[in-house]
C-alpha positions, 0 to 999 in steps of 0.5 A: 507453509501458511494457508495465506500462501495459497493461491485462491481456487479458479473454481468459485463453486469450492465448498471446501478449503485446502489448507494442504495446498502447499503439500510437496509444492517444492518438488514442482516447478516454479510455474507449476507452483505459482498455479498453486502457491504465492511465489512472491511475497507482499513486501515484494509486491508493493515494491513492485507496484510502487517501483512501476508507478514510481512518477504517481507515486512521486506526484502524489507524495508532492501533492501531499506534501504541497498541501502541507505547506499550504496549511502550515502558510495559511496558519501562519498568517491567521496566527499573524492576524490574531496577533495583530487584532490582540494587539490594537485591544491594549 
């Protein structure tokens, strides 16, 4: 088991790492082990997070995308106008 599985010490005054952490976790129970291991991996958790927050998450992506267009409908008419001005120099 890596040592970024380990679950960060509750004592803040540890001089000391334990990269042993994981040492026989699997023979305790799983809320034993949460006490000292990661349980539950990244992907799962921002699966988890997202899935939760699903209605910002969403706002925000159509927010985004929103903004997007308008820049792609302000360029289109500055690309227009251009075009326009060019065409009353001939």
């Amino acid at each position: 088991m890596p040592y970024s599985c380990c679950a960060a010490p509750n004592d803040v005054n540890v001089e000391y790492i334990n990269t042993m952490c994981g040492y026989r976790v699997q023979e305790l129970s799983e809320n034993a082990a949460k006490e000292k291991i990661f349980t539950v991996g990244c992907m799962q958790e921002v699966m988890g997070l997202a899935q939760q927050n699903l209605y910002i998450v969403g706002g925000v992506a159509i927010g985004l995308g929103l903004l997007q267009l308008f820049g792609i409908f302000l360029s289109r008419i500055l690309a227009t106008q251009i075009a326009n001005q060019r065409a009353l120099w001939i």
